[in-house]
N, CA, C and O of each residue as an XYZ file, in Angstrom:
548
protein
N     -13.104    -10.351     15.928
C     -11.963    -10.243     15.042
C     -11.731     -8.772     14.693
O     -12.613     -8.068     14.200
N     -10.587     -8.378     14.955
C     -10.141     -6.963     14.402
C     -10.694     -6.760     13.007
O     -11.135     -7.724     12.382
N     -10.687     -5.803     12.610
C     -11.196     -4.906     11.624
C      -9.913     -4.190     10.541
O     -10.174     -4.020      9.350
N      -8.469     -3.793     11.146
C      -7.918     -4.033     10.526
C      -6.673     -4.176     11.026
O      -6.330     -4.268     12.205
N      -5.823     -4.191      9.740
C      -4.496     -4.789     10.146
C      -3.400     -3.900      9.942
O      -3.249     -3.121      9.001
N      -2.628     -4.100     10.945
C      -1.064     -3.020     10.426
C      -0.292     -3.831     10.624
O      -0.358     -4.844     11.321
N       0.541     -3.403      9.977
C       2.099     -3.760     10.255
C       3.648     -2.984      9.830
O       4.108     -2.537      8.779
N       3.974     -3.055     10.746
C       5.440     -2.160     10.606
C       6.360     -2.712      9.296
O       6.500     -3.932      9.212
N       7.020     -1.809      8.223
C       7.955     -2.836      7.511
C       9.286     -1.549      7.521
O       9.257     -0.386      7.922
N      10.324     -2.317      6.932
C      11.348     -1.465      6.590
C      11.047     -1.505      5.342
O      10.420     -2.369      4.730
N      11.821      0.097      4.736
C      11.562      0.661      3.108
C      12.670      1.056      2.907
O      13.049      2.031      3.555
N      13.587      0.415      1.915
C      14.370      0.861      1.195
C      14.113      1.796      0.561
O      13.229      1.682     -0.287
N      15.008      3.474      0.795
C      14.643      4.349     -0.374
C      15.843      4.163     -1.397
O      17.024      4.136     -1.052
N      15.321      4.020     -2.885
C      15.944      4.270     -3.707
C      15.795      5.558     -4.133
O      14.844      6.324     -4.290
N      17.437      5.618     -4.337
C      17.550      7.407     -5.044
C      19.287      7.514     -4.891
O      19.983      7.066     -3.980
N      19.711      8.275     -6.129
C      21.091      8.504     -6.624
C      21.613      9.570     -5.678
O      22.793      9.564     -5.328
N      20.602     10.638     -5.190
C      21.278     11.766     -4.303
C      19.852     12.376     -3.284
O      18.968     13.097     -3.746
N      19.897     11.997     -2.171
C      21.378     11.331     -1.169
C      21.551     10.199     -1.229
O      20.624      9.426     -1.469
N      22.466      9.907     -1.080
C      22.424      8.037     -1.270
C      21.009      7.096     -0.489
O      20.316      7.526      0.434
N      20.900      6.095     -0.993
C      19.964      5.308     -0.559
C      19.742      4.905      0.967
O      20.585      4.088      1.338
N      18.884      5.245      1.877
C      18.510      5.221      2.982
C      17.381      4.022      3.416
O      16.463      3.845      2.616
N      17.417      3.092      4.799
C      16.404      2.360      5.091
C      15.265      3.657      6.443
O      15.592      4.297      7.443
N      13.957      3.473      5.701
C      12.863      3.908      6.656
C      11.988      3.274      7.044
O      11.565      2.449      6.234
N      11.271      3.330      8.475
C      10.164      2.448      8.689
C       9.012      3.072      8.102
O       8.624      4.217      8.335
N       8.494      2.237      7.325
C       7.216      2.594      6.954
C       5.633      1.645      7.682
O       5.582      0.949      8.696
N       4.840      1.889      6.973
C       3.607      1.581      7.797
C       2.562      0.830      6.884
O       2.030      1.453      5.966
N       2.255     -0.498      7.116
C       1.238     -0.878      6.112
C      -0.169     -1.353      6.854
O      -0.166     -1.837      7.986
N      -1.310     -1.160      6.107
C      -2.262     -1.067      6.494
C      -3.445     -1.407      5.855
O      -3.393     -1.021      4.687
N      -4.871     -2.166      6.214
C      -5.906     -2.742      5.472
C      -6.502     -2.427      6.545
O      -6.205     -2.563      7.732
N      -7.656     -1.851      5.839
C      -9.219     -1.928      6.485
C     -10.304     -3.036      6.248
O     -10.652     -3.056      5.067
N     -10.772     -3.721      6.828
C     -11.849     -4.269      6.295
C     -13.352     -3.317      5.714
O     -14.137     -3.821      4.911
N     -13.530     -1.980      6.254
C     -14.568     -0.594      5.729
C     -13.600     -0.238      3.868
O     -13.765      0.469      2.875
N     -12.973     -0.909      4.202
C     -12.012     -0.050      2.501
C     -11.365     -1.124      2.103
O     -10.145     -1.072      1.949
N     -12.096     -2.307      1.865
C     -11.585     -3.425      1.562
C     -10.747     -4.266      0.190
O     -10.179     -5.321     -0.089
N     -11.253     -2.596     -0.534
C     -10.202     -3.318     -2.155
C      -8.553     -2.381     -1.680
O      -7.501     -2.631     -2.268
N      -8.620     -1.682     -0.924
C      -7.216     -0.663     -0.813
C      -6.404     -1.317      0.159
O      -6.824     -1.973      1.112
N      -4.601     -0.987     -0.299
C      -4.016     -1.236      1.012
C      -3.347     -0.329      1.441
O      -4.336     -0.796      0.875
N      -2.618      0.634      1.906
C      -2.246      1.700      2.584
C      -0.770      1.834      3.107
O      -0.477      1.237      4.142
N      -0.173      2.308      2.692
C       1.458      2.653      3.305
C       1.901      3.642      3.379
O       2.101      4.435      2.459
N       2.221      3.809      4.935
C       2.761      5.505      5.357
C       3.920      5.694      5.560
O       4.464      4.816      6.229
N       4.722      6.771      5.141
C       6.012      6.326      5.587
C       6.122      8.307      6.121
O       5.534      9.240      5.576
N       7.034      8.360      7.266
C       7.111      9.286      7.980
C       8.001     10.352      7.535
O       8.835     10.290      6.631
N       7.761     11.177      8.167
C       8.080     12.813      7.827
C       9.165     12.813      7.462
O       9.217     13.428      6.396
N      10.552     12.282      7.902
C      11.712     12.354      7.842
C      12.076     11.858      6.399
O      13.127     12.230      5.878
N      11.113     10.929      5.689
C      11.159      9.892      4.461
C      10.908     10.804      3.572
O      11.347     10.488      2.466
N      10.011     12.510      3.631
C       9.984     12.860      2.590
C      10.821     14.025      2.448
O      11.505     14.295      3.435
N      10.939     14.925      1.237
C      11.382     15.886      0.741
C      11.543     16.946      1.188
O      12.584     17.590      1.321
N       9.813     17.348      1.621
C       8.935     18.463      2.170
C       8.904     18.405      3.874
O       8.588     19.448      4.447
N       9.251     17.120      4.748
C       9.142     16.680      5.534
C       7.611     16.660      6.164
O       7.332     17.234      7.217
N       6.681     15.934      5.385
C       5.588     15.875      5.527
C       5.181     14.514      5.764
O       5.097     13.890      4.707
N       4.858     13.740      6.941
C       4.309     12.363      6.494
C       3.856     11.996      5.295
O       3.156     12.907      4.852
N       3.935     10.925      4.419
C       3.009     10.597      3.452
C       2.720      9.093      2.990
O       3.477      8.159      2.723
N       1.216      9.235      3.002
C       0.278      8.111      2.839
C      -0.350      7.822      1.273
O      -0.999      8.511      0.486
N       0.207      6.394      1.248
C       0.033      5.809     -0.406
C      -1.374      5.109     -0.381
O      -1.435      4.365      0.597
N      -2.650      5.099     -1.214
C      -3.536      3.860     -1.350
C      -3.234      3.273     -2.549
O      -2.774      3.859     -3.528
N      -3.477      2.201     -2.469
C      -3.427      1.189     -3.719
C      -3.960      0.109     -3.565
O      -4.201     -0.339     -2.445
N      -4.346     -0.736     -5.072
C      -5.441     -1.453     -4.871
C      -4.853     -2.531     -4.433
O      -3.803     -2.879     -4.974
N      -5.301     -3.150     -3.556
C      -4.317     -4.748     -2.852
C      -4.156     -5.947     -3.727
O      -3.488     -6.964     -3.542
N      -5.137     -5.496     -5.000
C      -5.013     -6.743     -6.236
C      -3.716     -6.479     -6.730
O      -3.020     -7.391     -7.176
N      -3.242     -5.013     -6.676
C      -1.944     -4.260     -7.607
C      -0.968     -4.763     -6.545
O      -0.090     -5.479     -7.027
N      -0.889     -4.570     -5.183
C       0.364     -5.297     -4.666
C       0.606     -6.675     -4.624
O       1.760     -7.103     -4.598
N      -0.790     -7.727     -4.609
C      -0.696     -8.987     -4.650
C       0.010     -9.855     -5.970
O       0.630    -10.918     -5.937
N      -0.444     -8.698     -7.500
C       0.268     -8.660     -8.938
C       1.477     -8.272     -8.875
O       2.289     -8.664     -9.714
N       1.731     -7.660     -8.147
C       3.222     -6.823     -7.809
C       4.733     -8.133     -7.004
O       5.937     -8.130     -7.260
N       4.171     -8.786     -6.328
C       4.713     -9.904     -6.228
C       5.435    -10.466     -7.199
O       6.646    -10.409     -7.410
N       4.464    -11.088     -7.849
C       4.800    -11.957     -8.809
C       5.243    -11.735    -10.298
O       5.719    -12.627    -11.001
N       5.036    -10.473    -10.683
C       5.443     -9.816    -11.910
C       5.123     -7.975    -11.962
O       4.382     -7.336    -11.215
N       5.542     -7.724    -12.532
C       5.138     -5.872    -13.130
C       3.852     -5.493    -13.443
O       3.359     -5.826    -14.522
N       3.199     -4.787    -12.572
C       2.030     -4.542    -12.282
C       1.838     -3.230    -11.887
O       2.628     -2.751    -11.074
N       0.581     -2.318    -12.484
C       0.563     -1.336    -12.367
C       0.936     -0.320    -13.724
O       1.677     -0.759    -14.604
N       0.475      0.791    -13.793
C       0.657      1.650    -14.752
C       0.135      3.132    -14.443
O       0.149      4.097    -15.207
N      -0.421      3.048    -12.863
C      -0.999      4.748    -12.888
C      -0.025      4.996    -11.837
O       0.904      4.191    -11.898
N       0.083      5.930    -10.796
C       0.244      6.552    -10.010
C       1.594      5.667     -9.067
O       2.613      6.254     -8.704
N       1.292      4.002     -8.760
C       1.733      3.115     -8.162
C       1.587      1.824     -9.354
O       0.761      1.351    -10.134
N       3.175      1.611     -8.838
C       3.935      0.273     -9.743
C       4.464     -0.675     -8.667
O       4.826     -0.213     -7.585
N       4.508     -1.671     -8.864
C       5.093     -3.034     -8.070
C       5.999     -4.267     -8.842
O       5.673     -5.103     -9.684
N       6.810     -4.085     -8.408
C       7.001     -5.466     -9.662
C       8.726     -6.193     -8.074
O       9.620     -5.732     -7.364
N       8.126     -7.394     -8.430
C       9.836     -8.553     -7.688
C      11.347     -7.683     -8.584
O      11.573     -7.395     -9.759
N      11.991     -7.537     -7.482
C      12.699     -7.565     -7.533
C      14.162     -8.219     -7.349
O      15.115     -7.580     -6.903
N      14.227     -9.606     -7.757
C      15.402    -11.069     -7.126
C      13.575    -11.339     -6.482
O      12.458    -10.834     -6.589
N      14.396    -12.667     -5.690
C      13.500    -13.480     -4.804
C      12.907    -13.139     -3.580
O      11.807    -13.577     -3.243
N      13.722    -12.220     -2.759
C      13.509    -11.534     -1.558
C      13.001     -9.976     -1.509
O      12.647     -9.498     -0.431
N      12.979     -9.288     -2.582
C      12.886     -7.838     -2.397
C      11.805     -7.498     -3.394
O      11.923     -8.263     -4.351
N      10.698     -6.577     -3.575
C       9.966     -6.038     -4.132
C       9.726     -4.620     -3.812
O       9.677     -4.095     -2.700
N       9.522     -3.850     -5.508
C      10.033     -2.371     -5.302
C       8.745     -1.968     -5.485
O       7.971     -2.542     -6.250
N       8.384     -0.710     -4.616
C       7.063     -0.329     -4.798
C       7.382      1.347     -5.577
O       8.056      2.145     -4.925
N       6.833      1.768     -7.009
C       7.187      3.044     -7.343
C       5.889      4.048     -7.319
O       4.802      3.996     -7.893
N       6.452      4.951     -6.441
C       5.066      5.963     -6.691
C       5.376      7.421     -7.385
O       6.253      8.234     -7.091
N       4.676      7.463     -8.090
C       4.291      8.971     -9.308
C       3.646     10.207     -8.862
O       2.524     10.166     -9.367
N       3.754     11.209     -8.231
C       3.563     12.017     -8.161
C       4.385     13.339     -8.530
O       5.593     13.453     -8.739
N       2.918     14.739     -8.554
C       3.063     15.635     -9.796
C       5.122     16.248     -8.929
O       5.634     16.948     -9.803
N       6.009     16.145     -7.829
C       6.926     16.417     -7.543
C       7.901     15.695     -8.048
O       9.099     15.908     -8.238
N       7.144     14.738     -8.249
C       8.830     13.323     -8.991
C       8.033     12.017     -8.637
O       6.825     11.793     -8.555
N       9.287     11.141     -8.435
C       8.859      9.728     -8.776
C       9.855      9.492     -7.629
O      10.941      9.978     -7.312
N       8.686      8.137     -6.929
C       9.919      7.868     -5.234
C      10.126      6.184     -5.827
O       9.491      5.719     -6.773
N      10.956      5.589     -5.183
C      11.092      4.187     -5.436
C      11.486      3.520     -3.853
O      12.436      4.009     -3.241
N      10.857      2.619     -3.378
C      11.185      1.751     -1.826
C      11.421      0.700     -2.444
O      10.930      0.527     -3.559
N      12.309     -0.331     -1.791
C      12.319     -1.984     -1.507
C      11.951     -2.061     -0.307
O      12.278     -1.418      0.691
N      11.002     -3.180     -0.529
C      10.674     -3.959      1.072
C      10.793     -5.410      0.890
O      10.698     -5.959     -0.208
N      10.989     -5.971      1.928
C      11.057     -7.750      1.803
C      10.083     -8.103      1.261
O       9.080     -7.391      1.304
N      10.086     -9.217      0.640
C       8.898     -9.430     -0.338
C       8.102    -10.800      0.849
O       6.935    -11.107      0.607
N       8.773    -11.444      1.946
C       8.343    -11.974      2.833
C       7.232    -11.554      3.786
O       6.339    -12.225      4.304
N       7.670     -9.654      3.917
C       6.789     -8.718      4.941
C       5.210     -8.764      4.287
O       4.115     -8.820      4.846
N       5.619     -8.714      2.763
C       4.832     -8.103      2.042
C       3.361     -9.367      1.909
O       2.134     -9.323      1.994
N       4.518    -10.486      1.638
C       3.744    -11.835      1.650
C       2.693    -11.959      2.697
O       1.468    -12.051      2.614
N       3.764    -11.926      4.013
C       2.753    -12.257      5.531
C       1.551    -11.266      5.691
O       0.450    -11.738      5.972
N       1.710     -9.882      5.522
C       0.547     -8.574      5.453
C      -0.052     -9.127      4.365
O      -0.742     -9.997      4.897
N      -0.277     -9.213      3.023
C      -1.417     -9.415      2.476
C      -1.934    -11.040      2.768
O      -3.071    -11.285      2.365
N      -1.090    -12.309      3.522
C      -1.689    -13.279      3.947
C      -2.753    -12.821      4.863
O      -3.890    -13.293      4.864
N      -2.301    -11.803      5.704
C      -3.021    -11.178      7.076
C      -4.711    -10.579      6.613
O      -5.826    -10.609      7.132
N      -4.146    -10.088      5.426
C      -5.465     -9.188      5.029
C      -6.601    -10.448      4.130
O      -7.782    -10.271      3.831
N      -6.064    -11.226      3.969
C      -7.282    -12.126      3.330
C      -7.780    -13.102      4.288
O      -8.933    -13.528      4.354
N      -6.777    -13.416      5.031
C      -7.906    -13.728      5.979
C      -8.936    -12.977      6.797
O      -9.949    -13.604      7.107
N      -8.832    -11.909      7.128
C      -9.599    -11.112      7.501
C     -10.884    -10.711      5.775
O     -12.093    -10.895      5.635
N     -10.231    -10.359      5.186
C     -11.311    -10.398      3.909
C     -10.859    -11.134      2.947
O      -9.919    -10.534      2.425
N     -11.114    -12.461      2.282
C     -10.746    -13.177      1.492
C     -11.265    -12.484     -0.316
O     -12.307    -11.910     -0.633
N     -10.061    -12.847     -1.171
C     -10.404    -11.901     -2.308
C     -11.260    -12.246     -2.709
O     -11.579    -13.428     -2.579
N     -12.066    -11.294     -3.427
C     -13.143    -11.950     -4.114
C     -14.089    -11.281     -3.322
O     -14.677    -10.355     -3.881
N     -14.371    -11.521     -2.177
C     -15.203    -10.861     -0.813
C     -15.078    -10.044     -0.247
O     -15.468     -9.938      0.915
N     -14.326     -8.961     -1.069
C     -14.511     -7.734     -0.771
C     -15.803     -6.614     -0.931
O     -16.121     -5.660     -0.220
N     -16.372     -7.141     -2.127
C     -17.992     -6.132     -1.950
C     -18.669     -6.787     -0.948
O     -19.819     -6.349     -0.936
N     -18.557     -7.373     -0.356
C     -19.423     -8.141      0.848
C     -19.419     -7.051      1.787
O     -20.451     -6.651      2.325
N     -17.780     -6.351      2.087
C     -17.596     -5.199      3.060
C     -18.117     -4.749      3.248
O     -18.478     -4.531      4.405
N     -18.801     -3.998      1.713
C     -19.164     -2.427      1.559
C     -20.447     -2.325      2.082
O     -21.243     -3.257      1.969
N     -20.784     -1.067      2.760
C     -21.893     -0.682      2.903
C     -22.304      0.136      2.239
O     -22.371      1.315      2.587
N     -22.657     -0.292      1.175
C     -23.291      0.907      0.146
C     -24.709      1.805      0.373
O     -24.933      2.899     -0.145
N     -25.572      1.088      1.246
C     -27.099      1.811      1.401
C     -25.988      2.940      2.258
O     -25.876      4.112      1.901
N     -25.298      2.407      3.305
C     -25.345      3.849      4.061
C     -24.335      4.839      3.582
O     -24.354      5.920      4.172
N     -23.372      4.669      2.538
C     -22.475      5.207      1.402
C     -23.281      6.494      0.976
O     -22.974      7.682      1.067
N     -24.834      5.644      0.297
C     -25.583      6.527     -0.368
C     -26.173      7.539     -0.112
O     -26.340      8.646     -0.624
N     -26.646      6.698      1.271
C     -27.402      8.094      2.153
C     -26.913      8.885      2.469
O     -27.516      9.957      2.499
N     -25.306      8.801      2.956
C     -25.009     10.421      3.207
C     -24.083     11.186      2.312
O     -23.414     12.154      2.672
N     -24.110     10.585      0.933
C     -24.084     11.368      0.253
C     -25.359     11.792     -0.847
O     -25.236     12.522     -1.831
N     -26.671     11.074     -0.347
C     -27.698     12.030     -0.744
C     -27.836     13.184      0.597
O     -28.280     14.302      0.338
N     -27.454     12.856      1.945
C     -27.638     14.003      2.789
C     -26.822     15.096      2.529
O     -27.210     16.188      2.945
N     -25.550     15.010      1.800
C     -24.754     15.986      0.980
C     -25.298     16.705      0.017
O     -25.272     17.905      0.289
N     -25.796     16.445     -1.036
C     -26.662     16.959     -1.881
C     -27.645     18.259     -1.272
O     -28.481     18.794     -1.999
C-alpha cells in the first residue's frame, strides 16, 4: 500500500484586486507525518511568484468541513453545501481559496484509510526521531 496520497484540486482565489482567479493546487498526506495535510499551490498563485506549501493539521480540515475551525495561521470553515474556504495568515497578508468540498471529502476519505484517525501515533517513529536528534546535539 502506498505511503502517501496526492491529489490534484482546483482553488478558487479569493481577492478584490485582481479579480478572483481558479488555480490548480496540490493536496497531500504522508503516512511518516501522519497528523498533517499539505497543499501546494504554484508559482503563478503567488504574489512573489514563488511556489507555496501550506501544513495543517488534518483534524483542522476534517473540522473545517463541517463548521469554523481553526484560529492560528490556517482557518476552514463550509462555505453553502459544495464549497469550503481554506484561509491562510501570513506575516505578507491573508490569502483565501474555495475548493469543492466533495475533492476535499474524497482526499481526506483517501487519507484515513491509509491512516485511520485516532492511529496516527502508531505512524510515528519516535526511537529513530530521537536518535538523530540526539546525533544533532
Amino acid at each position: 500500500m502506498s505511503t502517501v496520497i496526492e491529489q490534484p484540486v482546483q482553488a478558487r482565489i479569493i481577492a478584490s484586486a485582481p479579480p478572483s482567479r481558479t488555480v490548480p493546487a496540490h493536496l497531500r498526506y504522508e503516512r511518516t507525518d501522519p497528523f498533517a495535510v499539505r497543499i501546494a499551490f504554484p508559482a503563478a498563485a503567488s504574489l512573489d511568484g514563488a511556489e507555496v506549501e501550506w501544513a495543517f493539521a488534518r483534524e483542522l480540515l476534517a473540522r473545517g468541513l463541517l463548521r469554523s475551525a481553526g484560529g492560528g495561521d490556517v482557518r476552514v470553515w463550509p462555505c453553502g453545501p459544495h464549497r469550503t474556504v481554506l484561509e491562510f495568515h501570513a506575516q505578507e497578508g491573508v490569502a483565501m481559496v474555495q475548493i469543492d468540498t466533495p475533492e476535499l471529502r474524497a482526499f481526506l476519505a483517501r487519507s484515513y484509510a491509509l491512516v485511520p484517525a485516532g492511529g496516527e501515533g502508531g505512524q510515528l517513529d519516535v526511537d529513530s526521531h530521537l536518535a538523530a536528534l540526539l546525533r544533532q546535539a
